[in-house]
PDB file of N, CA, C and O in Angstrom, chain B, residues numbered from 101:
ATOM      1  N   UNK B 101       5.175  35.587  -6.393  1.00  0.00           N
ATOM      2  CA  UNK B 101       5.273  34.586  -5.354  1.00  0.00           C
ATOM      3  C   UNK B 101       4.623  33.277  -5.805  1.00  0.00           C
ATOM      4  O   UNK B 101       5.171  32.181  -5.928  1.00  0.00           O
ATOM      5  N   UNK B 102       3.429  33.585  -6.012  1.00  0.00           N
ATOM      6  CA  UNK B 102       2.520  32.005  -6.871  1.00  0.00           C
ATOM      7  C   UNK B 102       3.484  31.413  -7.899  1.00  0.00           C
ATOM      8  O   UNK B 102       3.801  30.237  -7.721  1.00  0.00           O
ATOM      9  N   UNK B 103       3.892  31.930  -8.738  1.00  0.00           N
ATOM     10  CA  UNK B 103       4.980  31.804  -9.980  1.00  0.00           C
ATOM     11  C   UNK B 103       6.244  31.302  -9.659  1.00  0.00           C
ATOM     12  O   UNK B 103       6.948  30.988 -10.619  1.00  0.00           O
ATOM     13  N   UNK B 104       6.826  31.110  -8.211  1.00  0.00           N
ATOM     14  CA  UNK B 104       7.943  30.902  -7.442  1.00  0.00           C
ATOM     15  C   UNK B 104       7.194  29.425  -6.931  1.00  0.00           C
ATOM     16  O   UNK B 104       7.873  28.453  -7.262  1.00  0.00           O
ATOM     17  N   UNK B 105       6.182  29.145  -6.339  1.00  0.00           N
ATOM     18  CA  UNK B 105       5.645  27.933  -5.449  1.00  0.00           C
ATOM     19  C   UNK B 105       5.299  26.981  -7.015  1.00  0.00           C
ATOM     20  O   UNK B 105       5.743  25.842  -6.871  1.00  0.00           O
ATOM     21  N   UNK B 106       4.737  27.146  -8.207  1.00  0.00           N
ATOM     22  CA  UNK B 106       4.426  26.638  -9.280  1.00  0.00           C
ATOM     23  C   UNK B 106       5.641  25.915  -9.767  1.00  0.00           C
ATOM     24  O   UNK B 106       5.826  24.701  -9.685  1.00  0.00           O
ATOM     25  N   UNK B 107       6.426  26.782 -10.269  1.00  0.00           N
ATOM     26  CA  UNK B 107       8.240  26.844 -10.392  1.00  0.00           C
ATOM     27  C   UNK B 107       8.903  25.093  -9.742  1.00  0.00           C
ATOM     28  O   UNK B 107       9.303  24.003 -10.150  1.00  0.00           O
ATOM     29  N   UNK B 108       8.610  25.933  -8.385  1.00  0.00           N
ATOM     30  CA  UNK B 108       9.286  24.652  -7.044  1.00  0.00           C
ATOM     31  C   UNK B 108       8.217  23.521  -7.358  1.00  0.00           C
ATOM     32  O   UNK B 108       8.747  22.536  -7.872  1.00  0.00           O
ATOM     33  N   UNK B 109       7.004  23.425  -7.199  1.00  0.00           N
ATOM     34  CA  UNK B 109       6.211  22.104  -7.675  1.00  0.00           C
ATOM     35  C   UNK B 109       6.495  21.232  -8.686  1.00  0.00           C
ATOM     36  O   UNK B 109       6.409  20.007  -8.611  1.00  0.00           O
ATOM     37  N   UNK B 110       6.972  22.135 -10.012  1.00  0.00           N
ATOM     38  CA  UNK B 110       7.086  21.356 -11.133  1.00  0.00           C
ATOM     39  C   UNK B 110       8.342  21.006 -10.835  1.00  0.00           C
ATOM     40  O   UNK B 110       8.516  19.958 -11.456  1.00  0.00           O
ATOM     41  N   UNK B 111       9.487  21.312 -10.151  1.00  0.00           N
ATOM     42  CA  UNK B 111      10.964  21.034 -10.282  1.00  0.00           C
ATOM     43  C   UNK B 111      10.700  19.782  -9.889  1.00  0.00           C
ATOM     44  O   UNK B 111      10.824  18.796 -10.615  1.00  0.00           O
ATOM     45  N   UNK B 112      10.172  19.767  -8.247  1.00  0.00           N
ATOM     46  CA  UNK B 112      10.147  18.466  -7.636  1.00  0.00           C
ATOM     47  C   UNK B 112       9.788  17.503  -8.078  1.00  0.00           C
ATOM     48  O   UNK B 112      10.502  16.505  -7.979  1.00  0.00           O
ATOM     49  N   UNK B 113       8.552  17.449  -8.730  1.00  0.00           N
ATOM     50  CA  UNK B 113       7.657  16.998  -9.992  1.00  0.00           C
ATOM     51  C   UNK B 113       8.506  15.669 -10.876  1.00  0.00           C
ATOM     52  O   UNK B 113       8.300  14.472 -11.073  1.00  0.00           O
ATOM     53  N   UNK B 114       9.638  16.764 -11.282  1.00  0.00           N
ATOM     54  CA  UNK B 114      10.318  16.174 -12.438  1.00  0.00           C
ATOM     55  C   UNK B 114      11.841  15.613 -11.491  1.00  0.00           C
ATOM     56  O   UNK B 114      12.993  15.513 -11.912  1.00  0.00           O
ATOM     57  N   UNK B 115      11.484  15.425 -10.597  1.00  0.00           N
ATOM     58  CA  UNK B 115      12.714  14.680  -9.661  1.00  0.00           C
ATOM     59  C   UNK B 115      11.989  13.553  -8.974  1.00  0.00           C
ATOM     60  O   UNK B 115      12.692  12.621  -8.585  1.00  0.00           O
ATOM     61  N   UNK B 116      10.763  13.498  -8.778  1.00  0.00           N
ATOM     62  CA  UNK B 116       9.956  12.555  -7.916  1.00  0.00           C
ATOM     63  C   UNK B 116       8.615  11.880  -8.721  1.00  0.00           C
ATOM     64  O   UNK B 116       7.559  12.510  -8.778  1.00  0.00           O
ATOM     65  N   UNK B 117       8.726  10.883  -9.178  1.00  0.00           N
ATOM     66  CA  UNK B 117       7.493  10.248  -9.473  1.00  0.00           C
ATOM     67  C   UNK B 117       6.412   9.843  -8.280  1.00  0.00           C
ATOM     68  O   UNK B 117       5.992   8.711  -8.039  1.00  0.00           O
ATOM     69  N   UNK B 118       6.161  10.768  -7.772  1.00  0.00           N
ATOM     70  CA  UNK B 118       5.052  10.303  -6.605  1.00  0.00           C
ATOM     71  C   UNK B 118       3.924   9.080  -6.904  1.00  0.00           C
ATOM     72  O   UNK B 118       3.464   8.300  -6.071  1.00  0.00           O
ATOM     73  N   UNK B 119       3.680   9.136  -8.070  1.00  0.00           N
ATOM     74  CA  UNK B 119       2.226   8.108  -7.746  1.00  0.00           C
ATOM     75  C   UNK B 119       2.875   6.611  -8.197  1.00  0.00           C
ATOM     76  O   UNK B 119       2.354   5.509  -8.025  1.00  0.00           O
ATOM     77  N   UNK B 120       4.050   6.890  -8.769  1.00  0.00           N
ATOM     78  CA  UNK B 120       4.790   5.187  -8.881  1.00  0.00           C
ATOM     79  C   UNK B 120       5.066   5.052  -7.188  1.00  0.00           C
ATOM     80  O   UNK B 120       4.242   4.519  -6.445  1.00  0.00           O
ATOM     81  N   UNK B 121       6.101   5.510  -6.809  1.00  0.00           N
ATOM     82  CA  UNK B 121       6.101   5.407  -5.558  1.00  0.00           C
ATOM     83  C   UNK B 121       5.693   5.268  -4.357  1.00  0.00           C
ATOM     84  O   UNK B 121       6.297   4.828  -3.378  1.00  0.00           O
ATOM     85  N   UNK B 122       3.894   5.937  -4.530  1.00  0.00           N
ATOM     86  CA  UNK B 122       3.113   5.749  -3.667  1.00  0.00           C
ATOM     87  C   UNK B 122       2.513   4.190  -3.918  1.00  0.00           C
ATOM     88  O   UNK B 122       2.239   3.378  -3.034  1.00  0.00           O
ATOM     89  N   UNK B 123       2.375   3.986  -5.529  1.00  0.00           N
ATOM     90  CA  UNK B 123       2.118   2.722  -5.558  1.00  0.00           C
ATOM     91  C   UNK B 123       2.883   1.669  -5.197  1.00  0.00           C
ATOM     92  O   UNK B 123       2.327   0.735  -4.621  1.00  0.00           O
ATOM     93  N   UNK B 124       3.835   1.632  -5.376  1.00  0.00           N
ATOM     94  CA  UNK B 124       4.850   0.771  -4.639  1.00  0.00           C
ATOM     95  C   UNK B 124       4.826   0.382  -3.440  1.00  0.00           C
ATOM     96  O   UNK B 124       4.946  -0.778  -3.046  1.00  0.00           O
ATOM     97  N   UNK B 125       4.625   1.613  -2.633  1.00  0.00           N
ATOM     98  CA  UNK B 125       4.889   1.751  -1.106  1.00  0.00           C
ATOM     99  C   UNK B 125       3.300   1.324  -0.485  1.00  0.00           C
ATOM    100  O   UNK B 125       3.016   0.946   0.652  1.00  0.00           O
ATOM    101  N   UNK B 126       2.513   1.507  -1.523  1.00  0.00           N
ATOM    102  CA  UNK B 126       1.430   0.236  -1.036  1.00  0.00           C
ATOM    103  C   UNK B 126       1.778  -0.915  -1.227  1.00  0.00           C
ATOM    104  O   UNK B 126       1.911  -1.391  -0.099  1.00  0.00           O
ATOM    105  N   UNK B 127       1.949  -1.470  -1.769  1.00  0.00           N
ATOM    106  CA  UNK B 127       1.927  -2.780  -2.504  1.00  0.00           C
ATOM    107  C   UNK B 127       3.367  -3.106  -1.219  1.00  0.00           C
ATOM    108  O   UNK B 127       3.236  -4.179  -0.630  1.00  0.00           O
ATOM    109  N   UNK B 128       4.640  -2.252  -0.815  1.00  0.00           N
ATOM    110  CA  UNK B 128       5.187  -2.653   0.348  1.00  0.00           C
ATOM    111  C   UNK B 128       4.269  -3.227   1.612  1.00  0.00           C
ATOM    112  O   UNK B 128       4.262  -4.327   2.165  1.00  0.00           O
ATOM    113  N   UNK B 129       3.480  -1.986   1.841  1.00  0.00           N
ATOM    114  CA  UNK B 129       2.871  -1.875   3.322  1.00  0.00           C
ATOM    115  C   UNK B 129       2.021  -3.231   2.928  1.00  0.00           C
ATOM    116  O   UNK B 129       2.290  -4.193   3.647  1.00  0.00           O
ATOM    117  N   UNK B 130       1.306  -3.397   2.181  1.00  0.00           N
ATOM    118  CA  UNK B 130       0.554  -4.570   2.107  1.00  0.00           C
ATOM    119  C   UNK B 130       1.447  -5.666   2.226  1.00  0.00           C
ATOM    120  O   UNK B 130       1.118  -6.230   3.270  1.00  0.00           O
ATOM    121  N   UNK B 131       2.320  -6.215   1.755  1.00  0.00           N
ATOM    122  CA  UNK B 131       3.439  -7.169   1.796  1.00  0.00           C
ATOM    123  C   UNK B 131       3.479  -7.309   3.009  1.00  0.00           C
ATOM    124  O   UNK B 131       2.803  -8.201   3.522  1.00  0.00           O
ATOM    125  N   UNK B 132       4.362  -6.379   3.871  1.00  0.00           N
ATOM    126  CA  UNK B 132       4.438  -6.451   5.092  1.00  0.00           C
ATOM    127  C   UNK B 132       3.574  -6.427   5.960  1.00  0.00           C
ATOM    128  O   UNK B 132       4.166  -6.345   7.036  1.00  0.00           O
ATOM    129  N   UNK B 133       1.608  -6.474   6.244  1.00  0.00           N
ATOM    130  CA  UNK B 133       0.904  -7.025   6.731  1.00  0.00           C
ATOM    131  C   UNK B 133       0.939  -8.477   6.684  1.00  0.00           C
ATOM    132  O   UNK B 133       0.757  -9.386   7.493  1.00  0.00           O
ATOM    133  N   UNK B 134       1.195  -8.390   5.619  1.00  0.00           N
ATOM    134  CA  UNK B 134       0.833 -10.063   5.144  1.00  0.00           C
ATOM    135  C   UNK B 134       2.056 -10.566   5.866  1.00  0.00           C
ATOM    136  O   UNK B 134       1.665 -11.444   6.635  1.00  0.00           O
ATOM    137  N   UNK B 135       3.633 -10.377   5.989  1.00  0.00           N
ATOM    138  CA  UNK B 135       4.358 -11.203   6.931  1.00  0.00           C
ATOM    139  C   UNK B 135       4.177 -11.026   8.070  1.00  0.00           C
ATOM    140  O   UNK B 135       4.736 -11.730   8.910  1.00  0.00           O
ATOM    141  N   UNK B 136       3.539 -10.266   8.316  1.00  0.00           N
ATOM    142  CA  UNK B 136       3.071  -9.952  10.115  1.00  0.00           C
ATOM    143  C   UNK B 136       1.988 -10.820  10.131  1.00  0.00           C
ATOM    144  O   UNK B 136       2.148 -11.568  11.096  1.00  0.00           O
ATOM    145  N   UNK B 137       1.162 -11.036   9.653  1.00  0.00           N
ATOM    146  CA  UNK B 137      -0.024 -12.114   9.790  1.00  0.00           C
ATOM    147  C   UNK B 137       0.317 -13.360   9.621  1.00  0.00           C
ATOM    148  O   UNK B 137      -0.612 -14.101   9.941  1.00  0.00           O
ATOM    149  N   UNK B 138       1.018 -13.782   9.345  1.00  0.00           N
ATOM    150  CA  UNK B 138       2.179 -15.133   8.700  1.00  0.00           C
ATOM    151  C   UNK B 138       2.830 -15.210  10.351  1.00  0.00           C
ATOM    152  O   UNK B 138       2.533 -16.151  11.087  1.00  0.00           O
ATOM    153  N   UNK B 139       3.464 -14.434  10.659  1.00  0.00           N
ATOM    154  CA  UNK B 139       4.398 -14.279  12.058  1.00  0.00           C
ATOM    155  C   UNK B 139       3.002 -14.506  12.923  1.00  0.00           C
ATOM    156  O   UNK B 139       3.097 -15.393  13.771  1.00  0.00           O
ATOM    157  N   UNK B 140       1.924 -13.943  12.849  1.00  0.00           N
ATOM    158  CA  UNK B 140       1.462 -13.828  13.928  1.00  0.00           C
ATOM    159  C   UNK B 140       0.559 -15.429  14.142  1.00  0.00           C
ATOM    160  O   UNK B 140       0.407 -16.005  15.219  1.00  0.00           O
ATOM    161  N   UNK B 141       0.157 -15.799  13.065  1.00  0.00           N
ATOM    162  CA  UNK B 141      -0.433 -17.323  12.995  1.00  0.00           C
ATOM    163  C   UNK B 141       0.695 -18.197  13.642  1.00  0.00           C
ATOM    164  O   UNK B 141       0.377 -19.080  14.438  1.00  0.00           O
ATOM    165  N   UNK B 142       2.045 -17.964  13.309  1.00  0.00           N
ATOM    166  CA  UNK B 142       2.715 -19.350  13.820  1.00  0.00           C
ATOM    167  C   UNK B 142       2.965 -19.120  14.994  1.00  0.00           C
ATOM    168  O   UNK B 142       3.306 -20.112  15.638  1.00  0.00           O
ATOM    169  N   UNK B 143       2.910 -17.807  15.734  1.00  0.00           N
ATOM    170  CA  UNK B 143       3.292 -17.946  17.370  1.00  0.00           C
ATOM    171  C   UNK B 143       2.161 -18.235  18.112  1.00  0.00           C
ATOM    172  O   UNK B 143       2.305 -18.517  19.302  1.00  0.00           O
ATOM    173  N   UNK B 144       0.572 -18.203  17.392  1.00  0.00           N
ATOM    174  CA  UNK B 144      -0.701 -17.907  17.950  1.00  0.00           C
ATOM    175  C   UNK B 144      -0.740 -19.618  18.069  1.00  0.00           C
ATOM    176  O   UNK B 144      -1.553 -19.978  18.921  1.00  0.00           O
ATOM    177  N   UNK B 145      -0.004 -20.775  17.366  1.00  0.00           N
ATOM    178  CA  UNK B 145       0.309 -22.155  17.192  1.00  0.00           C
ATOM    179  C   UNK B 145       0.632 -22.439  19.069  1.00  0.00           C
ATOM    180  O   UNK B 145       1.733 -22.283  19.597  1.00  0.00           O
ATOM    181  N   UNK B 146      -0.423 -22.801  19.668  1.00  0.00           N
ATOM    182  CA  UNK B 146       0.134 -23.144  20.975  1.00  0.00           C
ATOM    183  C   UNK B 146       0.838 -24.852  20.992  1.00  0.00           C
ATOM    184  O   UNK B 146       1.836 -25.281  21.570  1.00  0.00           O
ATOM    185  N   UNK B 147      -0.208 -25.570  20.062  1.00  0.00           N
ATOM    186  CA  UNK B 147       0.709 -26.886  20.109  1.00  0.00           C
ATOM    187  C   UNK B 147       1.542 -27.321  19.289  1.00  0.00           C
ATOM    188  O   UNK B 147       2.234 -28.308  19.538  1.00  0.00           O
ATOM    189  N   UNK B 148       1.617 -26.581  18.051  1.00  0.00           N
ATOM    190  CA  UNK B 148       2.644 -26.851  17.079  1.00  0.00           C
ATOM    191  C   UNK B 148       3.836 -25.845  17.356  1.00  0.00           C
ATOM    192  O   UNK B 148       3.596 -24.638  17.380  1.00  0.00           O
ATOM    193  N   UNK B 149       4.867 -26.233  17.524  1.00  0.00           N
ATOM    194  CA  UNK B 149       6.106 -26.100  17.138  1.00  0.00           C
ATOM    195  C   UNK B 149       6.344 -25.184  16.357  1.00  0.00           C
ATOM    196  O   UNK B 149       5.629 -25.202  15.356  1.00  0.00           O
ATOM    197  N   UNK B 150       7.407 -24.011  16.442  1.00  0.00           N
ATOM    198  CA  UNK B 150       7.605 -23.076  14.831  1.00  0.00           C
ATOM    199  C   UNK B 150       8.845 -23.660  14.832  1.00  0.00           C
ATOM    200  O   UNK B 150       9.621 -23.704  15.788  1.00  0.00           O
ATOM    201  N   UNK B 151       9.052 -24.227  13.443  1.00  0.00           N
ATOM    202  CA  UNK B 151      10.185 -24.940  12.730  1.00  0.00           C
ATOM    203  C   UNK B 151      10.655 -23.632  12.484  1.00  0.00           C
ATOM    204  O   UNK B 151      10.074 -22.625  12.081  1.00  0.00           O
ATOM    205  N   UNK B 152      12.359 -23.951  12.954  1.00  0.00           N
ATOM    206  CA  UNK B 152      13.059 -22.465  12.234  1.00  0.00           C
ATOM    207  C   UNK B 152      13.361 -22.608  10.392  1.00  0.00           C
ATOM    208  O   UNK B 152      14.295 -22.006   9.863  1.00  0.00           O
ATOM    209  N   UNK B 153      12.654 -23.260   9.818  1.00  0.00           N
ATOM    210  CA  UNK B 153      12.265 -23.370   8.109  1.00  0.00           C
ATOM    211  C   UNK B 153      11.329 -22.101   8.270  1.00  0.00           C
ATOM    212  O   UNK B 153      11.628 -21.039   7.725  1.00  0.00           O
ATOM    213  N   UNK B 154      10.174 -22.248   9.045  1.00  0.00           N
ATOM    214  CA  UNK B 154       9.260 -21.384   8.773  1.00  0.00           C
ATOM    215  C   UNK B 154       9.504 -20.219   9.205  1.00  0.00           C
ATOM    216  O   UNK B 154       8.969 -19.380   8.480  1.00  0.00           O
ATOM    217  N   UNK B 155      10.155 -19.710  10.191  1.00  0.00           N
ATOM    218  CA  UNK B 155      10.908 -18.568  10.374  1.00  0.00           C
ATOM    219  C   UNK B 155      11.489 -18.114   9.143  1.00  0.00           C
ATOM    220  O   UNK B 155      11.210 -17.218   8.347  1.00  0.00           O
ATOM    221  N   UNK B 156      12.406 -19.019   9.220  1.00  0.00           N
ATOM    222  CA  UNK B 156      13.817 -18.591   7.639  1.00  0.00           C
ATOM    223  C   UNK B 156      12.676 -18.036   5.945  1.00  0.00           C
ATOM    224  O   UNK B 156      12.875 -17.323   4.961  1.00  0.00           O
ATOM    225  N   UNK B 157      11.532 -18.887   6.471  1.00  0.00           N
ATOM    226  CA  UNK B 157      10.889 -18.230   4.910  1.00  0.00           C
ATOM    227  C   UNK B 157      10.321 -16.992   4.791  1.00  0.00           C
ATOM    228  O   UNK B 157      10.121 -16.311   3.785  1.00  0.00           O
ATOM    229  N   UNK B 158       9.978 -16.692   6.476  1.00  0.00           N
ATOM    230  CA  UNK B 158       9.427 -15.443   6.965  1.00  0.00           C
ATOM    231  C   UNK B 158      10.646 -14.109   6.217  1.00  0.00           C
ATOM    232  O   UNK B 158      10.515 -13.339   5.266  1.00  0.00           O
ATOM    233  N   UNK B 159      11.660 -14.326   7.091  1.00  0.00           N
ATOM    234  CA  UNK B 159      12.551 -13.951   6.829  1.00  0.00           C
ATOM    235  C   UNK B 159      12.922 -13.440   5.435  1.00  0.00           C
ATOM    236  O   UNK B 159      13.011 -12.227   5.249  1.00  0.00           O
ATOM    237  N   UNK B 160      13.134 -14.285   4.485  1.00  0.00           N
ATOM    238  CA  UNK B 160      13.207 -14.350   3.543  1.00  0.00           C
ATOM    239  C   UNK B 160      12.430 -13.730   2.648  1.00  0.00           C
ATOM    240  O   UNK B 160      12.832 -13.062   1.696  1.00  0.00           O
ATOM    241  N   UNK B 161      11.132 -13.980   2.996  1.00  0.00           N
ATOM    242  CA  UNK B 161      10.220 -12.855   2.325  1.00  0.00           C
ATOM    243  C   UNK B 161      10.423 -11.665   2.515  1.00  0.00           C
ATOM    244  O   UNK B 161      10.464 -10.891   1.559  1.00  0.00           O
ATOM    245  N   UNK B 162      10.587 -11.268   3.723  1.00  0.00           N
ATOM    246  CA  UNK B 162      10.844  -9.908   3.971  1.00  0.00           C
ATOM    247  C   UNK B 162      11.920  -8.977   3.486  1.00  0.00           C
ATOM    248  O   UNK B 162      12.014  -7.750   3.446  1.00  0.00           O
ATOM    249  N   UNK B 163      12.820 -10.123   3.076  1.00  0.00           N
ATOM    250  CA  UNK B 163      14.030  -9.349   2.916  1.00  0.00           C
ATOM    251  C   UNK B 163      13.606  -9.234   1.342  1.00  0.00           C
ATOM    252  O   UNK B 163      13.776  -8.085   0.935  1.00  0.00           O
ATOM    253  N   UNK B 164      13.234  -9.890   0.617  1.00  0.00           N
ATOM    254  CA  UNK B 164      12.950  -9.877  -0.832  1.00  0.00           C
ATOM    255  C   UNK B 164      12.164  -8.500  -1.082  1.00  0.00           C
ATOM    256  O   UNK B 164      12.566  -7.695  -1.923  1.00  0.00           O
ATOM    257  N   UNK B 165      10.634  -8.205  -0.040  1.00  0.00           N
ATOM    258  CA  UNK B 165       9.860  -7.331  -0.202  1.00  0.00           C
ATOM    259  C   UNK B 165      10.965  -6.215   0.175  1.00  0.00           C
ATOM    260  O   UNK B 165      10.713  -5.059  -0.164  1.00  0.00           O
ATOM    261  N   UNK B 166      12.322  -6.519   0.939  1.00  0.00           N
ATOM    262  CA  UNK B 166      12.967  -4.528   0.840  1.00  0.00           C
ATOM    263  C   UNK B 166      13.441  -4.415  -0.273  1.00  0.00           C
ATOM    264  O   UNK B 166      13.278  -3.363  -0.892  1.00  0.00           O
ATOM    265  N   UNK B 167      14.236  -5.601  -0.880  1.00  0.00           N
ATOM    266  CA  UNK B 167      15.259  -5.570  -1.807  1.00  0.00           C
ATOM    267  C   UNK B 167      13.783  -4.900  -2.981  1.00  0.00           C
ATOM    268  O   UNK B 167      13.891  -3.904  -3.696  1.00  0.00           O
ATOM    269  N   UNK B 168      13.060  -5.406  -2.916  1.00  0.00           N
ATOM    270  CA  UNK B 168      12.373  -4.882  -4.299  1.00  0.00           C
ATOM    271  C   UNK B 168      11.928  -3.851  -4.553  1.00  0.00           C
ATOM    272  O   UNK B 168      12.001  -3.321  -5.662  1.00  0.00           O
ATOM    273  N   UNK B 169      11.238  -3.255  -3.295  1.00  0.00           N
ATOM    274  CA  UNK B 169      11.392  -1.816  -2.955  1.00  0.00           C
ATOM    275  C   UNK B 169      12.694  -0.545  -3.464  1.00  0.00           C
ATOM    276  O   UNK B 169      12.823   0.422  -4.215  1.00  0.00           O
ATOM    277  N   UNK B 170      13.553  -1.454  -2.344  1.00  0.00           N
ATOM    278  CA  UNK B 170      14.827  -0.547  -2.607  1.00  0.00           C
ATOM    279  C   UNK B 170      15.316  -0.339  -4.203  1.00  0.00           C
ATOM    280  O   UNK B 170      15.838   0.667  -4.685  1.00  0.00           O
ATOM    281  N   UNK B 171      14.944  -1.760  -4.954  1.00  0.00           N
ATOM    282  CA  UNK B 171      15.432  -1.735  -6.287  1.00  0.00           C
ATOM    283  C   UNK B 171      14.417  -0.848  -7.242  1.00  0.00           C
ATOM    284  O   UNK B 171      14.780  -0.381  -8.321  1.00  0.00           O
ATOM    285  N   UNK B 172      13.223  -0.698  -6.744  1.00  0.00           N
ATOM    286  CA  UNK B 172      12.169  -0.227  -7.665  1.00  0.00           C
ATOM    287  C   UNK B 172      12.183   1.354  -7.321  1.00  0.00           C
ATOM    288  O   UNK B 172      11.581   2.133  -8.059  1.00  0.00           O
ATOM    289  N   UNK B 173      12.998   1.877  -6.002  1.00  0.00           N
ATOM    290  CA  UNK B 173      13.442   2.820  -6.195  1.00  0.00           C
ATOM    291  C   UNK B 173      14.480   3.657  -6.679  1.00  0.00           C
ATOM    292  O   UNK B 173      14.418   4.819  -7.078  1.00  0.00           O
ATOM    293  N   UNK B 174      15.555   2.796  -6.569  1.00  0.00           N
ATOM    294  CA  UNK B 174      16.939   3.056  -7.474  1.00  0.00           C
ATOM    295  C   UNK B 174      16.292   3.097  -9.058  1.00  0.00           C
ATOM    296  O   UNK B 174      16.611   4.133  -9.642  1.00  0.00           O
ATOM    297  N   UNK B 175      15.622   2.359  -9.693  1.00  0.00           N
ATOM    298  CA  UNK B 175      15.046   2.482 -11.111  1.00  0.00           C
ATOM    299  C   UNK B 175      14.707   3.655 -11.305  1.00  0.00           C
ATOM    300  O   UNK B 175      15.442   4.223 -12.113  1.00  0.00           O
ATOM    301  N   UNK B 176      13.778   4.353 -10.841  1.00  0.00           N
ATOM    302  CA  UNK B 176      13.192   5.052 -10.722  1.00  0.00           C
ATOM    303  C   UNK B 176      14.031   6.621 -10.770  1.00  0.00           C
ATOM    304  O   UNK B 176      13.933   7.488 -11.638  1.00  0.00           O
ATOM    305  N   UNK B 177      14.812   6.625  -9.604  1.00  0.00           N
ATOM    306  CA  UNK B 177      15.543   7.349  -9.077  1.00  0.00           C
ATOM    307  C   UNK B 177      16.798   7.536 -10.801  1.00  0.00           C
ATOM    308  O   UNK B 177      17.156   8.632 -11.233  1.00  0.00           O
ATOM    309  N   UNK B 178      17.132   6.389 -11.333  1.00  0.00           N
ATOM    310  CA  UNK B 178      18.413   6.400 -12.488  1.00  0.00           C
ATOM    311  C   UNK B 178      17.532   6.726 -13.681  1.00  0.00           C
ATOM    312  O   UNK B 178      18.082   7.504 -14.460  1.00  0.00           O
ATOM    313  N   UNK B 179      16.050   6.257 -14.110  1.00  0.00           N
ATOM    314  CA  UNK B 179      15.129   7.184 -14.765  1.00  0.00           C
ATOM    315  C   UNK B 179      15.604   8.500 -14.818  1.00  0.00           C
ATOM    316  O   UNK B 179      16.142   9.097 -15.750  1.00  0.00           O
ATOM    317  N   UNK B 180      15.253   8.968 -13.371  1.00  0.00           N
ATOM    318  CA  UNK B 180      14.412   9.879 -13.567  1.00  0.00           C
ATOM    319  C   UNK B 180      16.305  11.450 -13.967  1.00  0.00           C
ATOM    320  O   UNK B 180      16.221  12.623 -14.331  1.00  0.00           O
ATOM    321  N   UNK B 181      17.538  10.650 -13.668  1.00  0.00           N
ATOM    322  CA  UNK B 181      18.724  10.929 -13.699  1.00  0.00           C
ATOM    323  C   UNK B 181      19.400  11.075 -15.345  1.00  0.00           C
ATOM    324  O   UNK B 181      20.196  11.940 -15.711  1.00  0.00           O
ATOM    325  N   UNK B 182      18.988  10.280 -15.940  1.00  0.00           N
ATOM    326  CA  UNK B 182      18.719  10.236 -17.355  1.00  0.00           C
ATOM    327  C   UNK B 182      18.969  11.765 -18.371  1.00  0.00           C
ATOM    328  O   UNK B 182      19.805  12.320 -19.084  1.00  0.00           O
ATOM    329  N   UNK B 183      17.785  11.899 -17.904  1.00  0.00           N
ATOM    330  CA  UNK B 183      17.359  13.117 -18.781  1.00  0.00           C
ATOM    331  C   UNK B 183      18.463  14.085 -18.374  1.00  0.00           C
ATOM    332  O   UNK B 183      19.183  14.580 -19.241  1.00  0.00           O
ATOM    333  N   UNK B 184      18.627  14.386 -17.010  1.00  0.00           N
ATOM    334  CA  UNK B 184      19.492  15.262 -16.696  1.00  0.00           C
ATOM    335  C   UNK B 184      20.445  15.289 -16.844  1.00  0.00           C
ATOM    336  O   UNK B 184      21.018  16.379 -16.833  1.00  0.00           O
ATOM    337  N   UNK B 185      21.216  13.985 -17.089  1.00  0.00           N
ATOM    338  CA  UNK B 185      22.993  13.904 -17.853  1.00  0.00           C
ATOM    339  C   UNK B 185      22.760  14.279 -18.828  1.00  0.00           C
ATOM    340  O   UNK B 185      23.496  15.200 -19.182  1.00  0.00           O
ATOM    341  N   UNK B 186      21.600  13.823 -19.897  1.00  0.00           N
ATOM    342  CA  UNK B 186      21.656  13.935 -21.544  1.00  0.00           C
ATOM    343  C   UNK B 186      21.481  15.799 -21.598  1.00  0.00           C
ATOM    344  O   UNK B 186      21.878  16.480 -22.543  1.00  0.00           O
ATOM    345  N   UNK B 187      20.995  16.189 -20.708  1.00  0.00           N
ATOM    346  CA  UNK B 187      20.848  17.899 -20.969  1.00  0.00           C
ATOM    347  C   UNK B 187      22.399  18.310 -20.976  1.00  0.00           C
ATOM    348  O   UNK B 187      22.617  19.116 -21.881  1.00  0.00           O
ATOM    349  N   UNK B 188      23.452  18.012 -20.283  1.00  0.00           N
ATOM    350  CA  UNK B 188      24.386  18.927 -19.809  1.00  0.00           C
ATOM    351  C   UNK B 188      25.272  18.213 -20.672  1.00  0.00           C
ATOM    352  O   UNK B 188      26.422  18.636 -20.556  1.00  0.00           O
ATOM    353  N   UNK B 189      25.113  16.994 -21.752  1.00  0.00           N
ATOM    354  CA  UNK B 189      26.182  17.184 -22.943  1.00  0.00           C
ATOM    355  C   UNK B 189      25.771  17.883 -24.106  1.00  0.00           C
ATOM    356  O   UNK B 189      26.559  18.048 -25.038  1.00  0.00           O
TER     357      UNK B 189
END
């Protein structure tokens, strides 16, 4: 049974880079404090105005911090895919 749970650990192991990923997914969550604190300064602006520029950059950041995510997981993910085509020729 131990020899079966060891087995399944290492499989997953070699399908999942956990500590890239976890690092990543900090370095996300941190990103995304930081546009929430950005959002939250310009509405906390009672006499200034939010220019929709400063929105659009909000925006913009955010969408960059998924795309890079999403891309740093597809890398990862075609890594880790690699090895396993080159076995089965």
């Amino acid at each position: 049974m131990l020899s079966a749970v060891v087995t399944l650990l290492t499989t997953a192991e070699t399908f999942f880079n956990h500590r890239a990923l976890w690092v990543r997914y900090t370095q996300t969550v941190t990103q995304l404090y930081s546009i929430s604190d950005k959002l939250d300064y310009l509405s906390a602006g009672q006499n200034a105005d939010t220019e929709d520029k400063d929105l659009d950059k909000l925006f913009d950041e955010l969408q960059r911090t998924f795309a890079q995510t999403n891309d740093f997981w597809k890398s990862e993910r075609s890594e880790q895919a690699k090895p396993k085509a080159a076995k089965g020729n």
